[in-house]
RODO-2510 file (C-alpha; in nm, 4 decimals, decimal comma):
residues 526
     n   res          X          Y          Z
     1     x     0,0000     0,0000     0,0000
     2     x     0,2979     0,2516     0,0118
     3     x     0,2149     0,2865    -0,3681
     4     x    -0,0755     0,4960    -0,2570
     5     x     0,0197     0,6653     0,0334
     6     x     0,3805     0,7830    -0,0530
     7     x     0,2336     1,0263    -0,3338
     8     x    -0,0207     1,1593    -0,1464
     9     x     0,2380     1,2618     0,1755
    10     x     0,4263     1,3491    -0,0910
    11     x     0,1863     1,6035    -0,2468
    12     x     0,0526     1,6863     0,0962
    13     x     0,4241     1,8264     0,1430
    14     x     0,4569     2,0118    -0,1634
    15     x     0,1545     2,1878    -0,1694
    16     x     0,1947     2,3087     0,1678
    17     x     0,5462     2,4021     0,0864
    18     x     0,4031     2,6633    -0,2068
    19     x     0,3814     2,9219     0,1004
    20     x     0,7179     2,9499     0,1360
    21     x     0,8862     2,9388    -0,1593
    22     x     0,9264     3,1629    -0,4693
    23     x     0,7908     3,0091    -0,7442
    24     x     0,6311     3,0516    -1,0697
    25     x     0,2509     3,0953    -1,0140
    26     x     0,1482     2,9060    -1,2823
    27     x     0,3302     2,6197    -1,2101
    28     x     0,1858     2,6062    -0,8131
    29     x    -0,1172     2,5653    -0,9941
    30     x    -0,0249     2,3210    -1,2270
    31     x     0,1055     2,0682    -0,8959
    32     x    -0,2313     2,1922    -0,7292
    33     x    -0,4343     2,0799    -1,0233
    34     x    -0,2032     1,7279    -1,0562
    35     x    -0,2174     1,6562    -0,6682
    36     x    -0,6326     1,7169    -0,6955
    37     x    -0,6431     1,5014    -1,0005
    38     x    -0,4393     1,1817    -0,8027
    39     x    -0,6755     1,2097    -0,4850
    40     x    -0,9799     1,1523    -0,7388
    41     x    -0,8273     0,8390    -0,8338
    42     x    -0,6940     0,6822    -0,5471
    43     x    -0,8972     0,4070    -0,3774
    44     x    -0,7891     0,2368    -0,0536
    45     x    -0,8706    -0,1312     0,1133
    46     x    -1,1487    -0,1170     0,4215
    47     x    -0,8742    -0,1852     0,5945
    48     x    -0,6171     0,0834     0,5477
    49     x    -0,8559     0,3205     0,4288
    50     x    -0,9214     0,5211     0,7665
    51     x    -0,5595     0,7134     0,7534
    52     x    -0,5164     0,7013     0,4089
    53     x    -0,8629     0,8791     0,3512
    54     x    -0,7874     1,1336     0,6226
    55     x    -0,4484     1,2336     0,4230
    56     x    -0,6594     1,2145     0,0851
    57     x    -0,8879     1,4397     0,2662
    58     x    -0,5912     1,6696     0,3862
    59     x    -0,4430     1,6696     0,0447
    60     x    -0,7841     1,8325    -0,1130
    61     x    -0,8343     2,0372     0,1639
    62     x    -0,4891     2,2122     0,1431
    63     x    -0,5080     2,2186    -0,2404
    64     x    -0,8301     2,3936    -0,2733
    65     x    -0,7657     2,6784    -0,0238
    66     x    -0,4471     2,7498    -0,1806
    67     x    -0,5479     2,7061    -0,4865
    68     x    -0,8768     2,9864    -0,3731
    69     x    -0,5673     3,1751    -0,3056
    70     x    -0,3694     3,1630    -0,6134
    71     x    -0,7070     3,2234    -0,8553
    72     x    -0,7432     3,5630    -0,7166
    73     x    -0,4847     3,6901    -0,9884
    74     x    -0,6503     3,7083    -1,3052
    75     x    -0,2647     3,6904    -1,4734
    76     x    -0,2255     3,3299    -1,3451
    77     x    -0,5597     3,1496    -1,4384
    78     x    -0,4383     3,0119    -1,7875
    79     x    -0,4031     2,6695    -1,6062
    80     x    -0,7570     2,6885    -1,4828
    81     x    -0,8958     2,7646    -1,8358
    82     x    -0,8870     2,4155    -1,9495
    83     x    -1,1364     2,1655    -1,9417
    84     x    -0,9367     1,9115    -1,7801
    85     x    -0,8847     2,1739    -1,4986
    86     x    -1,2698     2,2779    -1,4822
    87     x    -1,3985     1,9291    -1,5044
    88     x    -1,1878     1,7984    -1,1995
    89     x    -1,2939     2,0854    -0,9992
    90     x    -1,6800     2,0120    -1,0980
    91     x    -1,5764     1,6317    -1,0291
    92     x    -1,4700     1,6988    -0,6581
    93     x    -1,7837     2,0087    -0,6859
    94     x    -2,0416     1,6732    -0,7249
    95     x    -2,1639     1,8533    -1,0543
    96     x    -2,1068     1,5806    -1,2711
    97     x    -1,9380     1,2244    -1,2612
    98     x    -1,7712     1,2275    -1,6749
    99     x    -1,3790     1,1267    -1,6348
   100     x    -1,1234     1,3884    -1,6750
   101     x    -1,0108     1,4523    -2,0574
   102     x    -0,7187     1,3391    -2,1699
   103     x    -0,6056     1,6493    -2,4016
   104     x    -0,6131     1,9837    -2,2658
   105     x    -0,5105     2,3203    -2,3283
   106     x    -0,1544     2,5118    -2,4249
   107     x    -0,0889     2,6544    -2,0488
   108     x     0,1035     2,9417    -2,2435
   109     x    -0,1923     3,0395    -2,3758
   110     x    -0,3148     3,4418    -2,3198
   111     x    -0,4584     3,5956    -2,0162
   112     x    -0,8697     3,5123    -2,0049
   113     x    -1,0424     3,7392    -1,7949
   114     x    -1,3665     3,4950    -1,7725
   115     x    -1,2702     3,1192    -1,7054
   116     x    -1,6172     3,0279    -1,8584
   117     x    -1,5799     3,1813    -2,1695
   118     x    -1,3488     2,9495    -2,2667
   119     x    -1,4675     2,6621    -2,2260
   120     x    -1,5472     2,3729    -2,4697
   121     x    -1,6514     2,0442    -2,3160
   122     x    -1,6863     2,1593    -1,9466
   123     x    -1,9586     2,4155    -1,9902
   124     x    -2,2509     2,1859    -2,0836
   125     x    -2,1962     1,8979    -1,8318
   126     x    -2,1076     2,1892    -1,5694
   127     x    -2,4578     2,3442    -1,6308
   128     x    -2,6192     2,0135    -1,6704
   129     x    -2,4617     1,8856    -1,3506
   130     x    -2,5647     2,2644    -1,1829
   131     x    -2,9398     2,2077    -1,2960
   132     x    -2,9645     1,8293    -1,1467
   133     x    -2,8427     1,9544    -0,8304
   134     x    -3,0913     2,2664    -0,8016
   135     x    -3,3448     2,0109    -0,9008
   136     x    -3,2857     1,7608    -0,6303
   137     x    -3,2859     2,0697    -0,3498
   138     x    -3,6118     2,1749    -0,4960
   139     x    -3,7593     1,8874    -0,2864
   140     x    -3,5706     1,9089     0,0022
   141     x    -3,7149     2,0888     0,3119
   142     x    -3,4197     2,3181     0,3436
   143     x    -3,1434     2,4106     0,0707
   144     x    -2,8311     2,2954     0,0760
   145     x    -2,5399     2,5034     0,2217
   146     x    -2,3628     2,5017    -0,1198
   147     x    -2,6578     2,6328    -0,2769
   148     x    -2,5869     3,0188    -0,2824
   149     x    -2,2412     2,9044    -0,4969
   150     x    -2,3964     2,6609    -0,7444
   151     x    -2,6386     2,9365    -0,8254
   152     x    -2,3460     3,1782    -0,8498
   153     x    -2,1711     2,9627    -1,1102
   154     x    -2,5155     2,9197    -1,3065
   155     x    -2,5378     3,3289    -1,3465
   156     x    -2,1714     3,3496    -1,4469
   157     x    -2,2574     3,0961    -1,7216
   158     x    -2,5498     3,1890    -1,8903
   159     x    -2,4280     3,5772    -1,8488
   160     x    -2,1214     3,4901    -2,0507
   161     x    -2,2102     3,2136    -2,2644
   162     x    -2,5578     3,2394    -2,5450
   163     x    -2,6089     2,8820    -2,6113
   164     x    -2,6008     2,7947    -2,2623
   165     x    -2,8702     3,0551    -2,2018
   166     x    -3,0714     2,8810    -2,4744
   167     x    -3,0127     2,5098    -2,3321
   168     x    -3,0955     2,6138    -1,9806
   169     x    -3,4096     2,7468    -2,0888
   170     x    -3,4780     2,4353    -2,3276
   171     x    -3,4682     2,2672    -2,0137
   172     x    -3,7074     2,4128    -1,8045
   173     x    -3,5147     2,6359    -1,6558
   174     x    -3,7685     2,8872    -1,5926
   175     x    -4,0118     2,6186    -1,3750
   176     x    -3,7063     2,4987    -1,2063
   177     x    -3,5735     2,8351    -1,1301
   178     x    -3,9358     2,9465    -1,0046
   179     x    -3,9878     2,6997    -0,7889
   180     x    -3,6308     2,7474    -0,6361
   181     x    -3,7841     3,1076    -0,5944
   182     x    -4,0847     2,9941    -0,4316
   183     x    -3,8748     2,8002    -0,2129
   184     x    -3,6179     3,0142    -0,0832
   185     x    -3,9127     3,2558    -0,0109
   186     x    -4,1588     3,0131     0,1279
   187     x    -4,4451     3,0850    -0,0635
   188     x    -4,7935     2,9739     0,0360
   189     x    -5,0527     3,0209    -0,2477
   190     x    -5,4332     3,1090    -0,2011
   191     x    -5,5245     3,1231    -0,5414
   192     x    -5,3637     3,0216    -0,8981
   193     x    -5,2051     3,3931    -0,8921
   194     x    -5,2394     3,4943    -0,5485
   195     x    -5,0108     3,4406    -0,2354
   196     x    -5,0529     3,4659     0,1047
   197     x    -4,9221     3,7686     0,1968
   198     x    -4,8103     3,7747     0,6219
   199     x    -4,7495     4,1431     0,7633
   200     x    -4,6072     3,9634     1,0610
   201     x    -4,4046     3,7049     0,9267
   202     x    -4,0417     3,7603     0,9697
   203     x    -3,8050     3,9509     0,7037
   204     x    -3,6048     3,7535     0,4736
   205     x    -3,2581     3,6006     0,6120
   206     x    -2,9433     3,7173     0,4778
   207     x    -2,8776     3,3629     0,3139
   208     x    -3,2340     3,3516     0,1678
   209     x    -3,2099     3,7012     0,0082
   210     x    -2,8738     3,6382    -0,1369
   211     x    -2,9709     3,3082    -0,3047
   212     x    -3,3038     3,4938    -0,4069
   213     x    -3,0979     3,8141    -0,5893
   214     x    -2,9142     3,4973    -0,7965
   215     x    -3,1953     3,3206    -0,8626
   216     x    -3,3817     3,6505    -1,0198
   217     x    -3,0488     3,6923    -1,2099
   218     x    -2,9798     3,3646    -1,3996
   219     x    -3,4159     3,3949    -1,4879
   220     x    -3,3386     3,7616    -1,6208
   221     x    -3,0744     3,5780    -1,8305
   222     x    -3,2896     3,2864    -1,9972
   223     x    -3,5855     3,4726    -2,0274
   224     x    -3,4959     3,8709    -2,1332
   225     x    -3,4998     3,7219    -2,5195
   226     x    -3,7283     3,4097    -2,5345
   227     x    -4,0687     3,4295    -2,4300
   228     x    -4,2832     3,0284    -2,4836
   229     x    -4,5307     3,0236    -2,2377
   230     x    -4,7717     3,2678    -2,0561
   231     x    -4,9597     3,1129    -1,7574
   232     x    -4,5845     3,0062    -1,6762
   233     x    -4,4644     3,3886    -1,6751
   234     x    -4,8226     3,4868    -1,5103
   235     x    -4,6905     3,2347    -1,1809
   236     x    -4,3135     3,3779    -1,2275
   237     x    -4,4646     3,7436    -1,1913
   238     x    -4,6964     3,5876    -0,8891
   239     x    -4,4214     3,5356    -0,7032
   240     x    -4,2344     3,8202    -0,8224
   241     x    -4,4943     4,0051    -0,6509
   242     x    -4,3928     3,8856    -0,3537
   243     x    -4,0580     3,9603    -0,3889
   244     x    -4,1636     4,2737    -0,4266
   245     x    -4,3807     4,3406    -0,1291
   246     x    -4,1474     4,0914     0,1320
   247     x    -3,8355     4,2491     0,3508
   248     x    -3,5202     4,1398     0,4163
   249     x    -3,3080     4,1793     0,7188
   250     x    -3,0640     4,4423     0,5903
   251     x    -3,2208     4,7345     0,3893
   252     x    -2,9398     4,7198     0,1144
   253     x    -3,0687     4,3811     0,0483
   254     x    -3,4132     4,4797     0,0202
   255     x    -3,3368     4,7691    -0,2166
   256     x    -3,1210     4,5237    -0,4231
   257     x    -3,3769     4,2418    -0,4420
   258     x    -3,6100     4,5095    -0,5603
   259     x    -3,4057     4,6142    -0,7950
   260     x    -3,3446     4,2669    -0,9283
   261     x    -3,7077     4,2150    -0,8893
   262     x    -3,7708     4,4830    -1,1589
   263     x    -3,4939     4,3848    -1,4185
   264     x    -3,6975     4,0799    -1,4298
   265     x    -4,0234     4,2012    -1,4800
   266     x    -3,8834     4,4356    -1,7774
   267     x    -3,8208     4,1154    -1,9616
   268     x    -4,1079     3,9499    -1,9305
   269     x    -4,4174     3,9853    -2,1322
   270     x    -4,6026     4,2881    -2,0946
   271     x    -4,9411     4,1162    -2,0742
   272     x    -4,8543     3,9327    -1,8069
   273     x    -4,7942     4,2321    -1,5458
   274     x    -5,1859     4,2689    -1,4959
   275     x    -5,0877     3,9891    -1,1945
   276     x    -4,9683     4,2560    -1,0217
   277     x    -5,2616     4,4014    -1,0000
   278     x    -5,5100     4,1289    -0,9674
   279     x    -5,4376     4,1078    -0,5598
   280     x    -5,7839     4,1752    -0,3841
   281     x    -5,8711     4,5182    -0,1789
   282     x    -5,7713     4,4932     0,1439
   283     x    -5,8115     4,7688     0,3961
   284     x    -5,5200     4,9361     0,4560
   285     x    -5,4087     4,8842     0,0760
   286     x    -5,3426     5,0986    -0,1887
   287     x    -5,6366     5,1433    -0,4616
   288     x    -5,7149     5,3411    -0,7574
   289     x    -6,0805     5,2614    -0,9004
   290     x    -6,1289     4,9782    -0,7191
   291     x    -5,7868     4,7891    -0,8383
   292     x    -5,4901     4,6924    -0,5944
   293     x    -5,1977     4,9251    -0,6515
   294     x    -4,9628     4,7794    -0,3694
   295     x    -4,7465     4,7140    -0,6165
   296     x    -4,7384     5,0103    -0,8341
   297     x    -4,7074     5,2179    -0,5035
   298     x    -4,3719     4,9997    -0,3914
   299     x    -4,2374     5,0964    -0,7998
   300     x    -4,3189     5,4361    -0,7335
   301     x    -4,1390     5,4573    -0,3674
   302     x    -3,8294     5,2446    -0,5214
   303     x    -3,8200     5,4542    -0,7786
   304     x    -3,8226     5,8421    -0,5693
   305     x    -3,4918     5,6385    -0,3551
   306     x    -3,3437     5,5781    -0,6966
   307     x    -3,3311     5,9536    -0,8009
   308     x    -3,2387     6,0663    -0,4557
   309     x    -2,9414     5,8429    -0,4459
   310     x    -2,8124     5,9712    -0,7414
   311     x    -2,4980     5,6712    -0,7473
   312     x    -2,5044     5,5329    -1,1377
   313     x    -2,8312     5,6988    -1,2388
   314     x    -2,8377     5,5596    -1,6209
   315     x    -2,7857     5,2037    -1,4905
   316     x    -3,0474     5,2328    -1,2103
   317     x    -3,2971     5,4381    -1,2733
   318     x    -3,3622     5,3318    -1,6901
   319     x    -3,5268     4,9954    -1,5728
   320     x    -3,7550     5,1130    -1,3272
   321     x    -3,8849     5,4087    -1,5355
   322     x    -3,9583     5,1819    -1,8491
   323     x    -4,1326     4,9282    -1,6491
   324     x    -4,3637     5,1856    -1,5011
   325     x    -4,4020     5,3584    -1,8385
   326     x    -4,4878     5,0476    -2,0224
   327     x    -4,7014     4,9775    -1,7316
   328     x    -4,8770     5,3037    -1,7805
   329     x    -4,9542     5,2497    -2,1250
   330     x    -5,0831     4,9092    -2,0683
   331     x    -5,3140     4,9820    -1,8098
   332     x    -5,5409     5,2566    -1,7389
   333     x    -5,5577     5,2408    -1,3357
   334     x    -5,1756     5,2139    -1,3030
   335     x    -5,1141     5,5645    -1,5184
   336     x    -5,4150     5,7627    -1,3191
   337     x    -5,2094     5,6557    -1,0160
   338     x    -4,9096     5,7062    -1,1111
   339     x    -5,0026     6,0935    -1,2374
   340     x    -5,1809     6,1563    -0,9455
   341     x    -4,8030     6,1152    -0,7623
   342     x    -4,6138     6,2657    -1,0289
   343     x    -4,8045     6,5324    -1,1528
   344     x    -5,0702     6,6766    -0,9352
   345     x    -5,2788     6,9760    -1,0684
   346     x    -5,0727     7,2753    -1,1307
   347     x    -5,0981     7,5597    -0,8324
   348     x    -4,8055     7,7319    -0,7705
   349     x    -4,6058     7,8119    -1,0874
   350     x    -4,3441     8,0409    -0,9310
   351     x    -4,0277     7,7835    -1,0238
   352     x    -3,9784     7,6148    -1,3108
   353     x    -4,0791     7,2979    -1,3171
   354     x    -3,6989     7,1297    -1,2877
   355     x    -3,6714     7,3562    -0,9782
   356     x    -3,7425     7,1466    -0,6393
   357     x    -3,6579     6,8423    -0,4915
   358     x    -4,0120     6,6728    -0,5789
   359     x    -4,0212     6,3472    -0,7972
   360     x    -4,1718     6,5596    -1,0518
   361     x    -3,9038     6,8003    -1,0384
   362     x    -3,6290     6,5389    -1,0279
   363     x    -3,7599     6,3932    -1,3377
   364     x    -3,7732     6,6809    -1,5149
   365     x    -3,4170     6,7552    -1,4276
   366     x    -3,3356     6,4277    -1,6214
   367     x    -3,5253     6,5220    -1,9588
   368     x    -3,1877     6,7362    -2,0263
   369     x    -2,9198     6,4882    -1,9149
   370     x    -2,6473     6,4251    -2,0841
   371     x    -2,6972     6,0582    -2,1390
   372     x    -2,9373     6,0427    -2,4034
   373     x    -3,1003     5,6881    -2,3139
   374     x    -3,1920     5,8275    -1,9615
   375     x    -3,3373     6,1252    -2,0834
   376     x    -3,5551     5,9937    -2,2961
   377     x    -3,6992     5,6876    -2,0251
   378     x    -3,7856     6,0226    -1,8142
   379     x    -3,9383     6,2721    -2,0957
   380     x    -4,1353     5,9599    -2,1890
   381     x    -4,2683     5,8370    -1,8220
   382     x    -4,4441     6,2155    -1,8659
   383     x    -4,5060     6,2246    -2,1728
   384     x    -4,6888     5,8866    -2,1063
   385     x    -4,8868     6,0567    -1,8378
   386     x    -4,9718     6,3491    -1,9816
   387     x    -5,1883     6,0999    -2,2926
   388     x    -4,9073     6,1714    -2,4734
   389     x    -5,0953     6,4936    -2,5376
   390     x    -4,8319     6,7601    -2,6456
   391     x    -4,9954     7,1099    -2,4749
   392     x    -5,0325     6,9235    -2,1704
   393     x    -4,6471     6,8014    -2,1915
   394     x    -4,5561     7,1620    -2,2201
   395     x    -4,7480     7,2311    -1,9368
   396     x    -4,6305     7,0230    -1,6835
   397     x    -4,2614     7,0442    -1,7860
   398     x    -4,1835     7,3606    -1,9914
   399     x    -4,0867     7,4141    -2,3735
   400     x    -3,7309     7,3606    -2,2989
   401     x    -3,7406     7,0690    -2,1327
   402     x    -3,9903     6,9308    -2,3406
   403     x    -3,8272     7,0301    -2,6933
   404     x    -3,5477     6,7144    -2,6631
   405     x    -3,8531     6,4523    -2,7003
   406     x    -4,0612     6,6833    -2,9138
   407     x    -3,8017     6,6979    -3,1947
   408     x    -3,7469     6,2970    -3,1630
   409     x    -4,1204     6,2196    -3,2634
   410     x    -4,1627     6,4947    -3,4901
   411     x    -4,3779     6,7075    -3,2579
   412     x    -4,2194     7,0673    -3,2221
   413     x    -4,4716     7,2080    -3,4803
   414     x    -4,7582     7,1826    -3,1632
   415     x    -4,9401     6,8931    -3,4154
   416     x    -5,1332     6,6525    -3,1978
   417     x    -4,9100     6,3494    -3,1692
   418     x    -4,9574     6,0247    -3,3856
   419     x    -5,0942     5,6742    -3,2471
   420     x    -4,7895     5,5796    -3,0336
   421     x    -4,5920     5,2556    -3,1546
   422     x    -4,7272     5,0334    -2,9111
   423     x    -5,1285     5,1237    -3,0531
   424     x    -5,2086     5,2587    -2,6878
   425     x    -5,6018     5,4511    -2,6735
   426     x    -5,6163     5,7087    -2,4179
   427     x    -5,9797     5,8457    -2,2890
   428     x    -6,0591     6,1548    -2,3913
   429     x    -6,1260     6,3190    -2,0807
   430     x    -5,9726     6,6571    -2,0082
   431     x    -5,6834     6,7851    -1,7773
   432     x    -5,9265     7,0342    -1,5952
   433     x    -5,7034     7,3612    -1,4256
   434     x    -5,7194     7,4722    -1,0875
   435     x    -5,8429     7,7895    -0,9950
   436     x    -5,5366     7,9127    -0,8937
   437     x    -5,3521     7,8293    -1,2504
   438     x    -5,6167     7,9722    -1,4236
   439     x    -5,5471     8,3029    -1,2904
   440     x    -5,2054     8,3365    -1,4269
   441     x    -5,2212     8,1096    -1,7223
   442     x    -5,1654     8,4008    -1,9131
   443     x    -4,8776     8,5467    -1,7679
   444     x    -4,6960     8,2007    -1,7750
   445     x    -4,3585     8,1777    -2,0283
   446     x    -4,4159     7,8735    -2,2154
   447     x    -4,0763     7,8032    -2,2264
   448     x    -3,9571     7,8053    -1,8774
   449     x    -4,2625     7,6758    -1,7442
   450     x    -4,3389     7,9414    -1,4606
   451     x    -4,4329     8,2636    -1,4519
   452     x    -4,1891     8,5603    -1,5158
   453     x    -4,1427     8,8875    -1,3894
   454     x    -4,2376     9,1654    -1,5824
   455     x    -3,9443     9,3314    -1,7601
   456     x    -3,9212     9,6570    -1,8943
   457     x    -4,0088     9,7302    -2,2597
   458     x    -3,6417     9,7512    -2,4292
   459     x    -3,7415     9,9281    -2,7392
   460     x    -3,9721    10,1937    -2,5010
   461     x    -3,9539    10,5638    -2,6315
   462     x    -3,8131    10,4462    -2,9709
   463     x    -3,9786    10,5390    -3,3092
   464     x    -4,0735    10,3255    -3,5690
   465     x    -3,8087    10,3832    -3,7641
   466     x    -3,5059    10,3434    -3,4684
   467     x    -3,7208    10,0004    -3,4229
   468     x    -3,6836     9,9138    -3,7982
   469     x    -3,2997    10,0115    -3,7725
   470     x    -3,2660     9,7811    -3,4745
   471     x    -3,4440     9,4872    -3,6712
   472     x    -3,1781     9,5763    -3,9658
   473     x    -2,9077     9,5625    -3,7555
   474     x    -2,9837     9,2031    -3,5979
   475     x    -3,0358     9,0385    -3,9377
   476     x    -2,6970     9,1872    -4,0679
   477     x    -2,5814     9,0057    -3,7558
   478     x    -2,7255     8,6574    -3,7581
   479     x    -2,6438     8,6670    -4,1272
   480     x    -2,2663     8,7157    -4,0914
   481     x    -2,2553     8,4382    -3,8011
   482     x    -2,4770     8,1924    -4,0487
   483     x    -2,1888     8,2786    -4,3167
   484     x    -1,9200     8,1990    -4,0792
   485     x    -2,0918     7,8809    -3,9233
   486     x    -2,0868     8,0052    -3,6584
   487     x    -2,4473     7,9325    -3,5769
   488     x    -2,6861     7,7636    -3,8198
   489     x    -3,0282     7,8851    -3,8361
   490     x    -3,2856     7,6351    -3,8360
   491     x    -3,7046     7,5934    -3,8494
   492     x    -3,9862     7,3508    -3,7950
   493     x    -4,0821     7,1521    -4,1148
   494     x    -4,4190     7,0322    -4,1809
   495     x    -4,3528     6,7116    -4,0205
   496     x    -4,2533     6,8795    -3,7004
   497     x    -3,8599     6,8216    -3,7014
   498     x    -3,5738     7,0736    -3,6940
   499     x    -3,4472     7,1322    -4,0108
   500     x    -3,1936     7,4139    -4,1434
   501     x    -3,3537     7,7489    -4,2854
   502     x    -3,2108     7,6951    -4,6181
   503     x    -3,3518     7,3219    -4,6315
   504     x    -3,6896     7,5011    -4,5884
   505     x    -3,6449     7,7208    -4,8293
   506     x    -3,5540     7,4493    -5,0924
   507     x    -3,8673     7,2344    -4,9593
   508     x    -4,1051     7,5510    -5,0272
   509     x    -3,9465     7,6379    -5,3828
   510     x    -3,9569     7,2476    -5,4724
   511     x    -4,3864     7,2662    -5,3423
   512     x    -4,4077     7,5543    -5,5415
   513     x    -4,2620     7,4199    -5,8677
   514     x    -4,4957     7,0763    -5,8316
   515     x    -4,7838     7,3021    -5,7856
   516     x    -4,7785     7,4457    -6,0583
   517     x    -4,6658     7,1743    -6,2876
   518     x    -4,9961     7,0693    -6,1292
   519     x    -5,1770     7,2707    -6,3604
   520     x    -5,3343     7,1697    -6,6629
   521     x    -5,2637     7,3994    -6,9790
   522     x    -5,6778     7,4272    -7,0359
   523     x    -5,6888     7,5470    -6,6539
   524     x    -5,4566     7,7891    -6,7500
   525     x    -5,5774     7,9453    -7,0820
   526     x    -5,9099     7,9993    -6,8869
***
């Protein structure tokens, strides 16, 4: 039996002597990866087997925490990007039981900054192996310990890799993952969409929530661009509801399971976020014409700490305001709610409307960012609102802060704005004014939004012909900086888009000539 024991003491010894000597990196983990791969395939008699397994077990123990070590430098993981490498770990890992391969890869090879990525062999029977296990915990009272990791490793996999996105949803990843979801949260139904909902039951563990956040993750991945069936997205956003409305122990991890929560729900079906709303009245609940807007209220409030943080406002805040935009448009309760918070009736017009620290002013403030994605989520949350009505867009936010959007769709011209692309019908009730805006509607600049103080007349005490001079003089001047492109003129065409003076000019010349090539020679002898 010395044939089995002598090279595990020895690799026992070398591996711990790694600490304390100076050597390559890549070739500690090369004896690492060797002295793992001989403990997988020694075996020992019953009746030597008790101290031989305890240094077998010493060997792998000393191997992997150095090895945990030596991974943390990106520069040194060429070794580790093999599949004979990734296989043995996901052999000792229990994800799968397939023998080592026999080839593997240059270890000179370049620096990989995602070990997954570049895998061949390893990737499917790691995922397969990764799904079996979450499948066997999903009947177990408890998860296992491991858990939180496998579903670490699941993310990383189908975040980097396409086709393994594809198999994992081929193979029902989205049940599997949902009732991992269910589980974790300990879900209790009362109806086909409706779960009991405890205001007394404890908030979610730190373990729990963490293994939740992944779960909503590797679903996000599998199901942003494939979309099968709906009474199976109808129960995911069921218990996504619940995610929603439950607590965890830390209030980080609540905002970041929220946060999670609404990633999701952007990718699934639109048609199947009316769940959200189905919940029964209770009586402390939020309600808007008799429907349940829990829900909506927790977007709204998740939403208002988003724009106060102001930490990574693109990545965010774009999310939750296209959720509750396409939410709007898609349901008639939601958007009255939602403009009651955002944009109550007009009473004090001093500001302008980007001036405060409201969520109205806040969003406002973000329809002339610099990013141009952002901008446009937030100019089209109120434009949403407002019916997409474009005198009641100019209303609430100002001209100038309105114009960005305006010149997008083609509506700086004041035209009444075109059936939107997703075919939404808005009621044709009115925005009625308050009593107070209807006294100084008329002194309001449309521009800025408020109301302006009166300025003196500049051109007071001149004559008509000091006025005409004046008029002379500014055309000579926006003429020479035109010539010297400096500035460019520009107007509205008929279609309602910025266009350069001279482009109009060509336009009207070019209607003019068709006109009258328009008439018929009789037409014109008469």
């Amino acid at each position: 039996m010395l044939i089995y024991s002598t090279p595990l003491a020895l690799s026992v010894a070398a591996v711990e002597s790694i600490r304390f000597v100076e050597a390559p990196v890549p070739y500690m983990c090369v004896l690492i990866l060797f002295s793992l791969s001989l403990s997988l395939c020694l075996t020992f008699c019953s009746k030597e087997s008790s101290k031989r397994y305890r240094v077998k077990c010493r060997l792998m123990k000393v191997c992997l925490r150095s090895l945990r070590i030596l991974s943390r430098d990106k520069k040194v993981l060429a070794p580790l990007v093999t599949d004979n490498a990734l296989l043995t770990l996901a052999k000792l890992a229990g994800l799968t039981s397939c023998d080592v391969a026999d080839d593997d890869s240059d270890l000179d090879s370049e620096i990989f900054d995602d070990i997954i990525a570049s895998l061949a062999k390893a990737k499917a029977l790691l995922l397969c192996g990764l799904t079996e296990l979450l499948s066997r915990s999903a009947s177990c009272s408890s998860p296992p310990s491991g858990q939180f990791y496998e579903l670490r490793l699941m993310f990383l996999m189908t975040a980097l890799r396409t086709e393994l996105r594809v198999q994992l949803h081929q193979e029902g990843g989205v049940p599997l993952l949902t009732a991992a979801l269910e589980s974790s949260l300990e879900v209790q139904w009362k109806d086909q969409y409706e779960a009991v909902i405890n205001s007394a039951a404890p908030p979610i563990s730190l373990e729990a929530s963490q293994r939740i956040i992944e779960i909503l993750k590797i679903l996000f991945n599998i199901t942003h661009s494939t979309h099968s069936d709906a009474a199976l997205y109808r129960h995911l956003v069921a218990v996504l509801r619940v995610c929603l409305i439950r607590c965890c122990l830390l209030t980080g991890d609540t905002d970041e399971l929220q946060g999670h929560t609404v990633n999701l729900l952007t990718a699934l079906p639109l048609q199947c976020l009316d769940v959200l709303l189905s919940a029964p009245l209770t009586e402390n609940c939020e309600q808007c014409q008799g429907v349940n807007m829990d829900c909506v209220h927790i977007l709204l409030m998740f939403m208002e700490r988003r724009l106060e943080s102001g930490d990574k406002v693109k990545e965010k805040l774009t999310p939750i305001l296209n959720l509750l935009t396409e939410s709007c448009r898609a349901h008639r309760e939601t958007r009255q709610y939602i403009r009651k918070y955002i944009l109550p009736p007009l009473r004090d017009v001093s500001q302008r409307p980007e001036e405060g620290c409201s969520v109205k002013n806040r969003l406002i403030r973000l329809m002339t960012h610099l990013d141009t994605d952002l901008k446009y989520c937030a100019a089209d949350l109120i434009f949403v609102l407002c019916k997409e009505n474009v005198r009641r867009f100019v209303k609430y936010t100002g001209y100038g802060n309105a114009a960005g959007l305006l010149a997008t769709r083609g509506l700086l011209g004041g035209q009444p704005s075109k059936a939107s692309s997703s075919g939404t019908q808005y009621s044709s009730d009115s925005d009625s004014d308050t009593d107070e805006y209807r006294q100084i509607k008329g002194r309001i600049n449309p521009v800025t939004g408020r109301v302006e103080e009166e300025q003196p007349d500049p051109m007071e005490g001149m004559t008509e012909e000091e006025k005409e001079e004046e008029a002379q003089k500014l055309i000579r001047l926006f003429s020479k900086l035109s010539r010297e492109d400096i500035i460019q003129p520009m107007g509205v065409s008929a279609e309602g888009k910025l266009v350069p003076m001279a482009g109009l000019r060509d336009m009207s010349l070019t209607e003019e000539r068709e006109s009258e090539s328009d008439i018929e020679p009789d037409e014109e002898l008469d």
